[in-house]
KEGUSE-554576 format. One record per residue (C-alpha): residue in three letters; x, y, z. Coordinates in steps of 0.05 Angstrom, whole numbers. Each point is the difference from the previous one (the first is absolute). Layout:
// residues N
(ALA (X Y Z))
...
END
This chain:
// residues 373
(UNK (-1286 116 -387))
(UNK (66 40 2))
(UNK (62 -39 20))
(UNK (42 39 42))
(UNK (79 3 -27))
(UNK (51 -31 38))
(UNK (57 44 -30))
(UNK (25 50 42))
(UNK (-20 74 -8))
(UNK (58 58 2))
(UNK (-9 17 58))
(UNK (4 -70 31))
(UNK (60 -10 -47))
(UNK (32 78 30))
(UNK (-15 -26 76))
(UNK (36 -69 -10))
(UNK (65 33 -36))
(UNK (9 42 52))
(UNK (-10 -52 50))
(UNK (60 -38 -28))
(UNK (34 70 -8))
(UNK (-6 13 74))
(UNK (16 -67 12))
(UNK (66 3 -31))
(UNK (13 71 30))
(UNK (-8 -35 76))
(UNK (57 -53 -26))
(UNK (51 46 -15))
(UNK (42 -7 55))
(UNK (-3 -74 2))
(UNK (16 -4 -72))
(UNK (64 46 15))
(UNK (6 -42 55))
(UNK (5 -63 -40))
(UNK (37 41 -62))
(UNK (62 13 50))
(UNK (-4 -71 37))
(UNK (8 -36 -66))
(UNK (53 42 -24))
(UNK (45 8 62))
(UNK (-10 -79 0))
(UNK (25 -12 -70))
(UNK (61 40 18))
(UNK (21 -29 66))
(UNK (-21 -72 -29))
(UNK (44 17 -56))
(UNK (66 13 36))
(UNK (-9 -79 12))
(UNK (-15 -23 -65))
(UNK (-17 32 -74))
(UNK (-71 -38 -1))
(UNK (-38 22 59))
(UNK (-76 -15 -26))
(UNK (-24 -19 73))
(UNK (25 58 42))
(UNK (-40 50 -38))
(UNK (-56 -52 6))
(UNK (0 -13 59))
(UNK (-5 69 21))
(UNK (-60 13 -40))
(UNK (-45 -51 33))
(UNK (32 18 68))
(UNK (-31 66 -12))
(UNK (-62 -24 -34))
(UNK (-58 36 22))
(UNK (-30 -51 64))
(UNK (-64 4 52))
(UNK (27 9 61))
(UNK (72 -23 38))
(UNK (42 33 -54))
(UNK (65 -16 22))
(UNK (-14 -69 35))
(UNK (-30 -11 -75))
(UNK (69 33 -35))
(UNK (46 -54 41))
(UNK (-51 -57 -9))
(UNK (5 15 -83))
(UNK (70 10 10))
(UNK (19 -64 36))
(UNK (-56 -40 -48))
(UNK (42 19 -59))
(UNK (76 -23 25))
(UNK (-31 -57 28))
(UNK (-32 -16 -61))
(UNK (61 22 -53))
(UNK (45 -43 58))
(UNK (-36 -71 -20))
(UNK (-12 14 -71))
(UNK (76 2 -3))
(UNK (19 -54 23))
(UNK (-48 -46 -27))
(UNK (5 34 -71))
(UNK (69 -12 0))
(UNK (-3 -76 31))
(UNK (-60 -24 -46))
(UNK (0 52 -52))
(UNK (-59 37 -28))
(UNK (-72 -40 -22))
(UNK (-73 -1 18))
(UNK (11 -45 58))
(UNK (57 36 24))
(UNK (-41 64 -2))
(UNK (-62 -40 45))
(UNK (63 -21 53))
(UNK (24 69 -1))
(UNK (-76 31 26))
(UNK (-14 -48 40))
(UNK (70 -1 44))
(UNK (6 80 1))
(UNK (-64 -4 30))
(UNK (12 -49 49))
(UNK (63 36 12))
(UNK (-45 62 12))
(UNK (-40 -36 48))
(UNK (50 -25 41))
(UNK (30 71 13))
(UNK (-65 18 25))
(UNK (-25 43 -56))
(UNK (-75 30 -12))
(UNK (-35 -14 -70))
(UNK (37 58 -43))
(UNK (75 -31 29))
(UNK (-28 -65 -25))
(UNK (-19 14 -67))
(UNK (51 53 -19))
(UNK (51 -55 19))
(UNK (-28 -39 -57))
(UNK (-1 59 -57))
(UNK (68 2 22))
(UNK (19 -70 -14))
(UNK (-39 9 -65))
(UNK (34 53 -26))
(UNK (71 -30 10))
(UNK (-28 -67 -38))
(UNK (-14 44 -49))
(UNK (60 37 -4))
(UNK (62 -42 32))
(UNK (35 -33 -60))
(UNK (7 -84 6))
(UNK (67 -19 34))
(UNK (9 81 25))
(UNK (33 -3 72))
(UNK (-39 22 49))
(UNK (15 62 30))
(UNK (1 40 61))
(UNK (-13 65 -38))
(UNK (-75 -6 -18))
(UNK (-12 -16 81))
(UNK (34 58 11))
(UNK (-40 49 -55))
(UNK (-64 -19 35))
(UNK (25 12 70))
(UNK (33 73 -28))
(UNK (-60 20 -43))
(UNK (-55 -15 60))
(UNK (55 36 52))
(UNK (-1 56 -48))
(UNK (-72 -1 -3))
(UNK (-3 14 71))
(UNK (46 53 13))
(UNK (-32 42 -63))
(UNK (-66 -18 31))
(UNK (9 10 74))
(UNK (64 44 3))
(UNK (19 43 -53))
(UNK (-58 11 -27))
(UNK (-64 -13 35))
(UNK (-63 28 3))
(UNK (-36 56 44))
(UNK (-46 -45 25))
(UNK (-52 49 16))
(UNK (0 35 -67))
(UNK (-4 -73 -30))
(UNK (-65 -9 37))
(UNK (-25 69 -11))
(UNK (5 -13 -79))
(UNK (-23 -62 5))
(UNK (-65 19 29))
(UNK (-20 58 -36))
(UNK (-20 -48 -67))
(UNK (-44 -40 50))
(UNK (-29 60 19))
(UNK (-9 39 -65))
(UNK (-37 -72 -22))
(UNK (-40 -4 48))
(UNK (-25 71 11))
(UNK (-17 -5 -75))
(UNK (-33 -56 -10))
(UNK (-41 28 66))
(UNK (-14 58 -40))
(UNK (-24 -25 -62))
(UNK (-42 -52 39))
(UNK (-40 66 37))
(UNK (-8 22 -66))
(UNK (-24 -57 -35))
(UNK (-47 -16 69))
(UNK (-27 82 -3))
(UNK (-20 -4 -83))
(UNK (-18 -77 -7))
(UNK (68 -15 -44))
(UNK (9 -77 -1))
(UNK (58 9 -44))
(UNK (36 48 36))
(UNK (-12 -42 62))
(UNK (30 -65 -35))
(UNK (62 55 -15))
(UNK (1 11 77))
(UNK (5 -71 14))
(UNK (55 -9 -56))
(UNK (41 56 38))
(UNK (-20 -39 78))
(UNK (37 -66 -43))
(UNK (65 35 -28))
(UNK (20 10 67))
(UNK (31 -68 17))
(UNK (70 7 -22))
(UNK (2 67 28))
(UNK (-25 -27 67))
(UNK (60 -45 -13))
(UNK (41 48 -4))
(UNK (-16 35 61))
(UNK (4 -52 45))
(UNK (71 -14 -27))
(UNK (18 72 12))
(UNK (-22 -16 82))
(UNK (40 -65 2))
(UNK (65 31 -23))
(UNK (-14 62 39))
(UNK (-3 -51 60))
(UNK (62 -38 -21))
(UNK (38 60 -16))
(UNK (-25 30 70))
(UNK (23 -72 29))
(UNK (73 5 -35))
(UNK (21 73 6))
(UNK (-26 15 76))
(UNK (-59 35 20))
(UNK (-7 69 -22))
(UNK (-61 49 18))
(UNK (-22 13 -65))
(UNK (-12 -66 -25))
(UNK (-11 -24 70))
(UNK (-72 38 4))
(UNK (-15 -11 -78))
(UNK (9 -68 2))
(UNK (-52 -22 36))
(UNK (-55 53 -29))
(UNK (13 -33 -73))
(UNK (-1 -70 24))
(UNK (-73 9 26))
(UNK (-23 47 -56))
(UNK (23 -65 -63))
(UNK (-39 -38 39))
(UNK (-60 40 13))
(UNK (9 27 -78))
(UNK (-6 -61 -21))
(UNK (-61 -18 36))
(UNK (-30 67 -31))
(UNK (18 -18 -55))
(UNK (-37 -67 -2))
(UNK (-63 36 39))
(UNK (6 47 -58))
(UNK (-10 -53 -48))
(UNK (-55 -37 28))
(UNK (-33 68 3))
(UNK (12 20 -70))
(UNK (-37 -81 -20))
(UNK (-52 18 46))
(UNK (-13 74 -28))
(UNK (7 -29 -69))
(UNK (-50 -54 11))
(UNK (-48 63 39))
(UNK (3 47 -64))
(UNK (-20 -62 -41))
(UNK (-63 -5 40))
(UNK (-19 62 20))
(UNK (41 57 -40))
(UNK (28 51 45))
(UNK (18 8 73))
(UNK (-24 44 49))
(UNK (53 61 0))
(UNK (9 -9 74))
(UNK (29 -71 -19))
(UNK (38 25 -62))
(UNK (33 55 45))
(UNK (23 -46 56))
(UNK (36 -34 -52))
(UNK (29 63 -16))
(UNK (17 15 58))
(UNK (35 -67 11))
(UNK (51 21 -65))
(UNK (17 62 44))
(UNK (12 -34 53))
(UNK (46 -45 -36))
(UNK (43 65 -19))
(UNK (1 32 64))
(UNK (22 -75 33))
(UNK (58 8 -59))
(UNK (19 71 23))
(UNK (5 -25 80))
(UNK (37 -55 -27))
(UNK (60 40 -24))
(UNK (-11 51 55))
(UNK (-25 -33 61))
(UNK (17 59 41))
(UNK (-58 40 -39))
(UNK (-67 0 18))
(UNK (-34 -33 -62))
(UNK (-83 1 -12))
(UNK (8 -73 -11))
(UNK (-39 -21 59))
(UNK (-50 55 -2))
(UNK (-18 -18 -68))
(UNK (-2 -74 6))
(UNK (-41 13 63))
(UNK (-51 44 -44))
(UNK (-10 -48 -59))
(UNK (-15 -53 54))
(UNK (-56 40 14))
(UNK (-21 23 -44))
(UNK (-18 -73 -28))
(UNK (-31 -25 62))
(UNK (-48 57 -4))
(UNK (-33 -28 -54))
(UNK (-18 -65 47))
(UNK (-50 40 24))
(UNK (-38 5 -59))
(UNK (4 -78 -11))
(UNK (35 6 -70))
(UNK (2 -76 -25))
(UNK (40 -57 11))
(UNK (56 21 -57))
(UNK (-2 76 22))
(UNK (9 -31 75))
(UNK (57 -48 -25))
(UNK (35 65 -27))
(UNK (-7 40 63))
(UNK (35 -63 30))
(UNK (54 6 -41))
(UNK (10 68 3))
(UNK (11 -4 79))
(UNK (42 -63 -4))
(UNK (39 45 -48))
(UNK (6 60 53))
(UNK (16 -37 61))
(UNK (71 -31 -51))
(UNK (9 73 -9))
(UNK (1 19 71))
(UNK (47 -64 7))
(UNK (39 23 -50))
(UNK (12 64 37))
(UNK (21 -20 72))
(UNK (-67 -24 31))
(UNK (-3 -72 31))
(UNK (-60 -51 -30))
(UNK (-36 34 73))
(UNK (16 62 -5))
(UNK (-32 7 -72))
(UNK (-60 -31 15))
(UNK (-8 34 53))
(UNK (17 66 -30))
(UNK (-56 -14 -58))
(UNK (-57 -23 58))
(UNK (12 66 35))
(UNK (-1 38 -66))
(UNK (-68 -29 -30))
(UNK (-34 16 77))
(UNK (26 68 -1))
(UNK (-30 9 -75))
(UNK (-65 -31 24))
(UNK (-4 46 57))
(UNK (12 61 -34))
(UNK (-67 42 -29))
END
């Protein structure tokens, strides 16, 4: 009995580089972002005093990459960390620097936190603050005004890089964003029609490894809609992102329920080709047909003014799956066909269509198909 190898293959090992290679390409801008912040900080922080460790700092995590409400986020971090350097200061230099003195210093930035109102990243950043000047405030130092005063430059330097000077198309943010989503999941749709048309069980458990990679670019996506929002929110409306806006917003959240239809499907065809060996072609090309629509729901995406094949095609693999209900194909073949119409109507979501709409689009399809000769 033959143990299969839990080492990656080269071509597993080529996909996930250039995963983190794409990944990295998406971040340029905020790394820029941050590369400028940090420096413009030091300088401006440095016309104060010659030390200024927390402006820089403090810009950094203002920008730090966060889910949704960027900027409310940016003041929160920026607020947690004065507040926090503000009691560590004064309590360093009244009781000096020890473990219990350390313990006092968390617990009354936090409260301190609290009291202003703050959410859970205010809180805690207030006490990494207070830790770090423990760690670094000399016994018997005087406190001063100047580390308050580098957090409060470095996060208002944060936002003016970040919002200002220097933000970010948010449209072209979302387009980029999406199109790894969509690359993944048109793939791993692929290889799953494949591996369901010649009986492949490993290049089905490939599939399903592609359906998983996609949560942090998921991630990213939806963090590309909230700061398109915010942005949209602080610089007035304009057309462009006004009519993109909310076309992304509802195709991350339909992806992402594709993309977890897609994985169920990819168990389920797994645990079918175990059993029974190959699929009937009709099946394997609906899944095929799913990928495509995938790429075409990419394409209208970026160009919603186009008339895209993504609805035909979703429309067509639906079909094309519940045809094979006639035939009474089996409980997993029947779970399949499920899954492959769960995954159209996110699809025609995920290109305009209301949860209604959809349905009812795929109802009138399948009669029309069962009417024709």
């Amino acid at each position: 009995m033959s143990v299969r190898s839990s080492a990656p293959t080269v071509p597993e090992l080529r996909g996930a580089i250039h995963r983190r290679v794409r990944r990295v390409r998406a971040e340029l801008w905020g790394i820029l972002q941050t590369t400028v912040a940090a420096g413009a900080a030091w300088a401006l922080a440095s016309l104060l005093h010659p030390h200024p460790f927390f402006a820089p700092a403090a810009a950094v995590i203002a920008l730090g990459v966060s889910r949704g409400g960027r900027t409310v986020r940016a003041i929160e971090l920026t607020v947690g960390v004065a507040v926090g350097i503000l009691v560590a200061d004064v309590i360093v230099r009244a009781l000096g620097a020890n473990t219990l003195v350390l313990m006092l210093v968390v617990g009354l930035s936090m409260a301190a936190a609290l009291v202003l109102g703050a959410g859970a990243i205010l809180v805690n950043q207030a006490a990494i603050s207070g830790i770090l000047v423990v760690a670094t405030l000399q016994p018997g130092a005087s406190p001063s005004p100047s580390r308050f005063l580098d957090a409060l430059i470095g996060g208002t330097v944060a936002l003016l890089v970040g919002q200002v000077l220097f933000p970010r198309d948010p449209v072209r943010s979302m387009a980029k964003a999406a199109r790894p989503v969509v690359s993944d999941l048109s793939v791993a749709l692929k290889a799953l029609a494949g591996a369901l048309r010649d009986g492949d069980e490993e290049r089905a458990r490939r599939a399903l490894e592609i359906a998983r990679s996609t949560d942090d670019d998921l991630s990213h996506f939806f963090d590309a809609v909230a700061l398109a929002r915010e942005t949209f929110t602080l610089r007035g409306p304009r057309k462009r992102t006004r009519e993109r806006v909310p076309l992304y917003a509802e195709a991350a959240q339909q992806m992402d329920y594709a993309v977890r239809n897609t994985r169920v499907l990819a168990r389920r065809a797994l645990s079918a080709i175990r059993r029974h060996g190959p699929a009937p072609p009709e099946l394997a090309d609906a899944v095929a047909l799913l990928g495509d629509a995938v790429l075409e729901l990419g394409n209208q995406l970026e160009q919603p003014e186009r008339d895209t094949a993504a609805r035909r095609l979703a429309l067509e693999a639906a079909v094309k799956a519940t045809r094979l209900l006639q035939d009474d194909p089996g409980l997993s073949i029947s779970v399949i066909i499920g899954q492959v119409r769960s995954t159209a109507i996110d699809l025609l979501r995920g290109s305009g269509m209301t949860g209604e709409e959809a349905r009812t689009a795929l109802d009138a399809a399948v009669e029309r198909a069962a009417a024709a000769p």
